[in-house]
C-alpha positions in Angstrom: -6.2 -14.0 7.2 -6.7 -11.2 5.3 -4.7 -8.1 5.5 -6.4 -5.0 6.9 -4.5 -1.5 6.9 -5.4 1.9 8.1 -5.2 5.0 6.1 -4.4 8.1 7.7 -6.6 10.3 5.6 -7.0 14.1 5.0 -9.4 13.7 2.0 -7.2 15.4 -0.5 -6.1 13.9 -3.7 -2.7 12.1 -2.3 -4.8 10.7 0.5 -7.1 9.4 -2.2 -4.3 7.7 -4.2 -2.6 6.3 -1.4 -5.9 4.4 -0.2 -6.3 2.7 -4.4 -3.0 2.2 -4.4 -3.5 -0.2 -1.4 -6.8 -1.5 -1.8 -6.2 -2.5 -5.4 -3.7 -5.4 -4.0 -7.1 -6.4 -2.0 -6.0 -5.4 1.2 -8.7 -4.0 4.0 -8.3 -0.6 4.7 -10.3 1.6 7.1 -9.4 5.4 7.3 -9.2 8.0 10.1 -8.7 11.8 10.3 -8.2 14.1 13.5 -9.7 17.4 14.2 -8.6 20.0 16.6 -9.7 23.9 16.8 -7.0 24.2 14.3 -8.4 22.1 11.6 -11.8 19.7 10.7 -12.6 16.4 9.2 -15.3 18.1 6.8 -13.4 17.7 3.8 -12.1 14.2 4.7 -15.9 13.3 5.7 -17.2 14.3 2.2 -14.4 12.7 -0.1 -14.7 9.5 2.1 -17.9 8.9 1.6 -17.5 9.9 -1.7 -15.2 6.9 -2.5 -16.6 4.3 -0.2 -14.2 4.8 2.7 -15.1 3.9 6.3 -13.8 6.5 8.3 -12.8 7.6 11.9 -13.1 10.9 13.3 -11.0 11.9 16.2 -10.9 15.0 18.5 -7.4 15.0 19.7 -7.4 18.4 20.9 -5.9 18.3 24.5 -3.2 15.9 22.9 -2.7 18.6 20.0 -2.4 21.7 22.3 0.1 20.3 24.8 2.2 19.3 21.6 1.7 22.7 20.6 3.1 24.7 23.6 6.6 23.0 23.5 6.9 21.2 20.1 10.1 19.3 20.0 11.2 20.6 16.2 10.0 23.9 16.6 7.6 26.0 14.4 7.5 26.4 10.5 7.2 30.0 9.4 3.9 30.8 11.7 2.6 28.2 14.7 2.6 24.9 12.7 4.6 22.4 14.3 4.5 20.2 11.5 6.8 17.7 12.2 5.5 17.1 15.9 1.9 17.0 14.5 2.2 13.9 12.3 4.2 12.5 14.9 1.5 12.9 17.3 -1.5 11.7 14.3 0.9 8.7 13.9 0.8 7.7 17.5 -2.9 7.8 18.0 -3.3 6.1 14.5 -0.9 3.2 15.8 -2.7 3.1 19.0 -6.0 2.4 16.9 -4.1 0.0 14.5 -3.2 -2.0 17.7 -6.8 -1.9 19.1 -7.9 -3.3 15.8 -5.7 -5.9 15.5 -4.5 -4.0 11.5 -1.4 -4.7 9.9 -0.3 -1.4 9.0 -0.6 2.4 8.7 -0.5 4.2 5.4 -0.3 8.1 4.4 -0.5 10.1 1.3 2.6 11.8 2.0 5.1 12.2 -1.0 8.6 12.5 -0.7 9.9 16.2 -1.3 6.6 17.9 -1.5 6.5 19.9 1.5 9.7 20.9 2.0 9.6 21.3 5.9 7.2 18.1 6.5 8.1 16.0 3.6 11.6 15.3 3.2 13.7 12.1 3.7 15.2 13.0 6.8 11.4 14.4 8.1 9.7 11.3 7.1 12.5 9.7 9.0 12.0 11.0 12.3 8.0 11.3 11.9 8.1 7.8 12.1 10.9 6.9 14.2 9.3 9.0 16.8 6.1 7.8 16.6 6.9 4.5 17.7 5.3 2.7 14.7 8.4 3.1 11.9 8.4 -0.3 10.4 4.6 -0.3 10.1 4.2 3.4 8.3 4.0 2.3 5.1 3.9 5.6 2.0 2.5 4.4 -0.8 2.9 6.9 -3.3 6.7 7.4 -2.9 7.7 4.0 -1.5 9.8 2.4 -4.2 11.9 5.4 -3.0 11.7 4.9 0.6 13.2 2.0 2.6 11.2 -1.0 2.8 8.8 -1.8 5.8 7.7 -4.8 7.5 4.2 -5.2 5.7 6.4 -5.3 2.6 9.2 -7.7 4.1 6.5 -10.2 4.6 4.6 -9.9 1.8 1.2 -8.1 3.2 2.3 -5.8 0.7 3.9 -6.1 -3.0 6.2 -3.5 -3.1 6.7 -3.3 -6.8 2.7 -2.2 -6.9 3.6 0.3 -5.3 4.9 4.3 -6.2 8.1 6.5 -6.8 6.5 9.6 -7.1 8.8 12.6 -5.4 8.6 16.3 -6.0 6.2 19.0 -5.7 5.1 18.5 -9.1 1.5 17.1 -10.0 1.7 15.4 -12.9 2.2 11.6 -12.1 -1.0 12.1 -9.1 -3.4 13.7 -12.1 -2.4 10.9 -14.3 -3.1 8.7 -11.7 -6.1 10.1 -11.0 -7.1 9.7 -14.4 -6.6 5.9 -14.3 -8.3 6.0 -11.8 -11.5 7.6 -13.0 -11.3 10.2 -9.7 -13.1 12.9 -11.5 -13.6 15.5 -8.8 -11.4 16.0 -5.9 -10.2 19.3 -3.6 -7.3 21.5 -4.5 -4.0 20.8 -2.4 -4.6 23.7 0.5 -3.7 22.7 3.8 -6.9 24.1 5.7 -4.5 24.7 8.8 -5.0 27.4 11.0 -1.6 27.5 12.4 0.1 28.2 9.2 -2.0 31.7 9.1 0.3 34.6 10.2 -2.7 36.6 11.7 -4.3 33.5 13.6 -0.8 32.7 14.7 0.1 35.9 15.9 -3.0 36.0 18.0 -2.4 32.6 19.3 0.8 33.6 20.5 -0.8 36.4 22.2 -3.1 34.1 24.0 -0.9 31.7 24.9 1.5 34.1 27.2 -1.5 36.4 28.3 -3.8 33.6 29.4 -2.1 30.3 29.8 -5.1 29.3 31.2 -7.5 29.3 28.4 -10.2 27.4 26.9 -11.0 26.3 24.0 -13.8 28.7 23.6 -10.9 31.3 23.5 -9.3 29.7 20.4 -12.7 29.6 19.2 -12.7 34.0 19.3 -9.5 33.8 17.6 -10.7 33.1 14.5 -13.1 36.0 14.2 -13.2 40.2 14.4 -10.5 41.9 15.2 -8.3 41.6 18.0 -6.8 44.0 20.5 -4.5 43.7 23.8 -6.1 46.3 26.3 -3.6 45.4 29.5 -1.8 42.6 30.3 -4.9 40.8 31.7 -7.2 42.2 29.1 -8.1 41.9 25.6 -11.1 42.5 23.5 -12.6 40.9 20.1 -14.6 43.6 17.8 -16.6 42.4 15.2 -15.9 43.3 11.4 -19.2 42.2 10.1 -23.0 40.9 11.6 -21.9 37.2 11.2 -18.6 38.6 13.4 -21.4 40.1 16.1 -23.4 37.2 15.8 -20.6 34.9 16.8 -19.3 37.1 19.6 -22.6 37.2 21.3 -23.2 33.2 20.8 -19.6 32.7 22.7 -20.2 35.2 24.9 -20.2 34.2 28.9 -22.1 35.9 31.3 -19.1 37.5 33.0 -17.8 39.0 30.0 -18.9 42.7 28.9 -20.4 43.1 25.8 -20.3 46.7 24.7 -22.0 48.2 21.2 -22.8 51.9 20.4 -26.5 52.8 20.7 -28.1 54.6 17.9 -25.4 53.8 15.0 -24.6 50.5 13.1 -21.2 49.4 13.9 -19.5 46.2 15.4 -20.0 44.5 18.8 -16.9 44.2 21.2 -16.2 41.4 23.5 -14.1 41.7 27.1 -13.8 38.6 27.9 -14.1 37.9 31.7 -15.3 41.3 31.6 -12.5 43.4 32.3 -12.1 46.7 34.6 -14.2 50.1 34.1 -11.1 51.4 32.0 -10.6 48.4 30.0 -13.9 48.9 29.5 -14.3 52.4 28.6 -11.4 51.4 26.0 -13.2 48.9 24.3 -16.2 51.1 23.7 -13.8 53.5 22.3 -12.6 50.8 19.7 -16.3 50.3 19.3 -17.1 53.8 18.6 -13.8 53.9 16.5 -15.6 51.2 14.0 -19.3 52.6 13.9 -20.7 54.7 11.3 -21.0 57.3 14.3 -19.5 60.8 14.5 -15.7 60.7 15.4 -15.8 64.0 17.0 -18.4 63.8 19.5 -18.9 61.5 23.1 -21.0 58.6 22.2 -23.0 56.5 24.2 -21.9 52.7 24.5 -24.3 50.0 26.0 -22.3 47.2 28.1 -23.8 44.2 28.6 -22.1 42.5 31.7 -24.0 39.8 34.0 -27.4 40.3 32.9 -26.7 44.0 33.8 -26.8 46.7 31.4 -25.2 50.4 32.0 -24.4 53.1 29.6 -20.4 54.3 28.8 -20.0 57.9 27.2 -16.8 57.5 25.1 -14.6 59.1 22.0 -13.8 57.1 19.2 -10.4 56.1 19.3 -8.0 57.7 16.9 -6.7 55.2 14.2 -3.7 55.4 15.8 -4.6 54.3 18.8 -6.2 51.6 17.6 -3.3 50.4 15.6 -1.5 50.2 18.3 -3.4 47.7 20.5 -4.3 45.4 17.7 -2.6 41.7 17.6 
């Protein structure tokens, strides 16, 4: 019978190594990626189809965010729980090796690369916790690695296999030369959650409205961002692909509030807020127009199909500073 593996697969140019390392010795493999509000599959998608890859996509959001409340190893420097997340993509992965009826998992994880994620003792626990250790096979750094059951039994020749350790890129381009892989992405992590300002915000989110959707995740990642009251926040647009966002998410108990008469962002209460959170956000609103700074202005607000007018003064850049997250 022959051998099928599943490659845990992120698109980048380790991920693309590991997978010829393994399906050079003529073994199966099929890939998967996760997404989340976090991070997508798109450059995964592209590079597996470039190479011929079959390829899973899984949401595994509501998994992801209960990790990500109370993440056994803590946080690196911003809201990246790196170690708990490839625990977590290891245990769905294992689930779907089961269902499958594979052999083994792989990554293209390399010893010593990412200091926090990637060490010995972090590989080490990544897999003893995700209940599938003697079947997470790395490829690239194996030789360097203890051996796994897939190579115990000979599913796997070990001595095809890597020693590569380091955050250098040398031995992975000269692979990738013998290879002929000609075009692949640079080594970014495309993580949200190791972005200070997203992070911060997230935070902010998470003890203000532990009851949150995702649609509020969503708003994090555009405009700027300011904590009116406890309850109350609002989202003001830097640009019109900003506005145009905010008014797409927008729910129809929210207040939408933008200056008449003057270009200038549009701000988003969600739930809607009270007449003085209101009044404040028009006053961020007015802060950010190309309006007058010493004069009232007049502020449309959008709330339930309703419109009504809000006379306001720009808030001082002070003032602003203050509230933003």
């Amino acid at each position: 019978m022959k051998t099928k593996a599943i490659a845990l697969f992120s698109g980048g140019l380790d991920s693309i190594l590991a997978f010829k390392v393994i399906a050079e010795q003529g073994i199966e493999v099929s890939g998967i990626t996760f997404e989340t509000p976090f991070f997508s599959a798109t450059k995964a998608r592209m590079t597996a189809e470039r190479i011929g890859l079959s390829l899973a996509v899984l949401d595994i959001t509501a998994e992801h965010l209960r990790m990500l409340k109370a993440p056994r190893y803590g946080y690196g420097r911003n809201m990246n729980p790196c170690i708990d997340c490839h625990t977590l993509m290891l245990q769905v992965a294992g689930r779907r090796m089961e269902e499958e009826g594979a052999d083994f998992l792989f990554t293209g994880e390399v010893l010593g690369e990412r200091p926090m994620s990637q060490g010995k003792q972090s590989l080490y626990i990544v897999a003893k916790n995700s209940g599938y250790a003697d079947r997470i096979l790395r490829p690239l750094s194996a030789r360097l690695l203890p051996e796994t059951e897939p190579e115990r039994m000979g599913k796997v020749d070990r001595t095809r296999l890597c020693d590569i350790q380091g955050r250098g890129r040398k031995r992975q381009i000269e692979m990738a030369v013998h290879y002929g892989i000609t075009s692949y992405p640079p080594p970014a992590g495309g993580c949200l959650l190791t972005d200070p300002i997203f992070s911060r915000r997230l935070g902010d989110l998470f003890v203000h409205h532990p009851d949150h959707a995702i649609r509020d995740i969503e708003l994090l990642k555009i405009g700027r961002h300011f904590r009116l009251d406890e309850k109350t926040k609002a989202i003001v647009g830097r640009n019109a692909m900003d506005n145009e966002t905010i008014e797409r998410l927008a729910d129809r108990d929210d207040a939408l509030i933008r200056i008449d008469s003057f270009p200038g962002p549009t701000a988003l209460v969600p739930g809607g807020g009270d007449e003085g959170t209101r009044l404040l956000a028009a006053g961020i609103c007015a802060r950010y127009c190309d309006g007058p700074r010493d004069r009232e202005l007049n502020a449309g607000c959008l709330r339930g199909g309703n419109e009504t007018s809000l006379m306001v003064l720009a808030i001082s850049p002070e003032g602003a500073e203050r509230l933003l997250v």
